[in-house]
C-alpha positions as CSV (number, residue, x, y, z in Angstrom):
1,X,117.8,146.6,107.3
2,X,117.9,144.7,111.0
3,X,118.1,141.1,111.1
4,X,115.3,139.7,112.9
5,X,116.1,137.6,116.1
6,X,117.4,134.1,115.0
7,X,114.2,132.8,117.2
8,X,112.0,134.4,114.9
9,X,114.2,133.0,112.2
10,X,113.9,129.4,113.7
11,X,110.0,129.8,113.9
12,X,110.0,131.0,110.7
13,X,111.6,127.8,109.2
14,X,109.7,125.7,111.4
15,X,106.7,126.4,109.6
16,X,108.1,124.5,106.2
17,X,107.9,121.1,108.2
18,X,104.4,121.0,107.4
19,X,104.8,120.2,103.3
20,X,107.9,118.6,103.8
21,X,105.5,116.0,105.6
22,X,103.2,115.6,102.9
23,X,105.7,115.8,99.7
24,X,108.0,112.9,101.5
25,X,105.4,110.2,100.0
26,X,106.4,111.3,97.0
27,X,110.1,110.3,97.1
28,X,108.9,106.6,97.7
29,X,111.0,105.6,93.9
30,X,113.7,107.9,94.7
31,X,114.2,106.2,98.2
32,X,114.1,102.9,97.0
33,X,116.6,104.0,94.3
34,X,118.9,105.9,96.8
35,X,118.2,104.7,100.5
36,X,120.2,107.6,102.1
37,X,117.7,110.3,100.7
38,X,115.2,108.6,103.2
39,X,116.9,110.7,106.1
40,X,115.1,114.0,104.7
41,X,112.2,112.8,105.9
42,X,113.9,112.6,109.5
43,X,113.2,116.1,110.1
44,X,109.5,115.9,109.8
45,X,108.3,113.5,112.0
46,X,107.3,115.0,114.2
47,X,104.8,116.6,112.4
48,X,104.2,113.0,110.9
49,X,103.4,112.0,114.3
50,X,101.2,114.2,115.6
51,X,98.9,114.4,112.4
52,X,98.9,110.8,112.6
53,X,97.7,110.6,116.2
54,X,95.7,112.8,116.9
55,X,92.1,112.7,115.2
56,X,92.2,115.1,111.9
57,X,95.9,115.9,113.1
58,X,96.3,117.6,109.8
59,X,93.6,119.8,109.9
60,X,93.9,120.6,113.5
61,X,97.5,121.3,112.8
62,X,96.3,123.6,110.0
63,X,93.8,125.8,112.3
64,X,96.4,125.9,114.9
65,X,98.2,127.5,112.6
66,X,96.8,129.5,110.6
67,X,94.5,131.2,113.6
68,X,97.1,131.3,116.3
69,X,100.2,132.5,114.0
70,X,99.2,133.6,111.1
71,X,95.7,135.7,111.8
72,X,97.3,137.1,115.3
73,X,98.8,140.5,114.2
74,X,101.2,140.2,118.0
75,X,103.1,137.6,116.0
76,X,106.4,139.1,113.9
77,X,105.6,139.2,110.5
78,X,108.5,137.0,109.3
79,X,106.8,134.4,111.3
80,X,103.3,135.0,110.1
81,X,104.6,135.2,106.5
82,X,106.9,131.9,106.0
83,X,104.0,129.7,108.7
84,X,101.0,131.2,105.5
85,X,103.5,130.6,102.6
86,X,104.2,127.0,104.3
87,X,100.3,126.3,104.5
88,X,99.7,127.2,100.9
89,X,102.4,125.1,99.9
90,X,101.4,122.3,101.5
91,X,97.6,122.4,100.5
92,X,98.8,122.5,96.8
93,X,100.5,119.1,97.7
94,X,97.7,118.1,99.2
95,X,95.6,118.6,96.2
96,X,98.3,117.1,93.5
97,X,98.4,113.8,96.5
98,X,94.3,113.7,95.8
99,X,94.9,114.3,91.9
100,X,97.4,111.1,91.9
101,X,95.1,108.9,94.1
102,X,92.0,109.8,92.1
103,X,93.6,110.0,88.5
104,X,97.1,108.7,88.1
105,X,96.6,105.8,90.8
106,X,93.9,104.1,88.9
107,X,96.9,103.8,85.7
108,X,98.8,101.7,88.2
109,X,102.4,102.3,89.3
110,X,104.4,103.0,85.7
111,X,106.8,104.8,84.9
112,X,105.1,107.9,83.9
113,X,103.5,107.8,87.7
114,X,106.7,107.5,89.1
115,X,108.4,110.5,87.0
116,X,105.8,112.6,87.7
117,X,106.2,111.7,91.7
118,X,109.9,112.2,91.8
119,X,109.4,115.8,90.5
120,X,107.0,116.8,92.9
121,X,109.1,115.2,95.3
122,X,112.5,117.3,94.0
123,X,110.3,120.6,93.1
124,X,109.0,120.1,96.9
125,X,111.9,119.6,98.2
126,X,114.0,122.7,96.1
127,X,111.0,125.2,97.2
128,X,111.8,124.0,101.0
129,X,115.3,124.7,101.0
130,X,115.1,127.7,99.5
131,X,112.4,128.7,101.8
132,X,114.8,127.4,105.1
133,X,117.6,129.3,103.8
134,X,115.6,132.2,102.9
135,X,114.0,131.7,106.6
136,X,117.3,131.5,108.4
137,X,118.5,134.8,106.7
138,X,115.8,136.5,108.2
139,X,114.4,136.9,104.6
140,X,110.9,136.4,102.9
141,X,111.2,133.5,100.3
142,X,110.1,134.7,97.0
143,X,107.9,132.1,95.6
144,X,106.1,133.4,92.7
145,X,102.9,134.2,92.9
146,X,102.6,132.0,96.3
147,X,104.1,134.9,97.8
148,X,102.3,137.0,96.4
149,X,99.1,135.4,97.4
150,X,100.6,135.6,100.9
151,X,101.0,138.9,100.6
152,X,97.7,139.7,99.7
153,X,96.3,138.0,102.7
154,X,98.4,140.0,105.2
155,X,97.7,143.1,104.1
């Protein structure tokens, strides 16, 4: 088996900035706790950025995406897999980020609140690394059945 190019390895990676953006909110208690974790978030702002300045950055961000990389069969498949796998993964944090705001918040900021947010935060942040390493080794990242929902979709 041929490693793929490390560009395609990059891009590949690239694509998990998107939820690392939305599960840094998480870490808020973990941050306060341990100020030096706050410079894993330094790798995603730019992604921060531009959702936050351009209107519906996040969704725009998301078609760009998904209909440029991910539905274009020109583009490698290691690419097209890890950039789908990354946008799955990040609109399951973006529906447990509307759960906790419409649910949880209401309970105020207690301890159970705050458990539950530090392990999204550390699940979030285990499934990205092993995902970027994966990447990197010009590998798919096996993230059950994620993957195979990617899968499904590229075939």
């Amino acid at each position: 088996m041929v490693n793929p190019p490390l560009w395609q390895r990059l891009l590949a990676a690239a694509a998990y900035l998107l939820p690392w953006t939305n599960a840094i909110p998480f870490g808020r208690s973990l941050f306060g706790l341990w100020p030096w974790l706050q410079w894993l978030g330094v790798p995603a702002l730019p992604v921060a950025l531009l959702e936050q300045t351009v209107p519906f950055g996040s969704f725009v961000l998301f078609l760009v995406l998904y209909l440029a990389v991910v539905r274009n069969g020109r583009v490698p498949y290691l690419i097209r897999f890890n950039t789908l796998q990354a946008i799955l993964l990040d609109i399951v944090l973006v529906v447990v980020s509307l759960i906790f705001s419409v649910l949880l918040a209401p309970m105020g900021a207690g301890f159970a609140l705050r458990t539950l947010s530090n392990t999204v935060f550390l699940g979030a942040l285990v499934l990205v690394l092993f995902a970027l390493i994966e990447s990197l080794r010009g590998r798919e990242a096996d993230i059950p059945t994620l993957s195979e929902a990617v899968r499904m979709q590229l075939y």
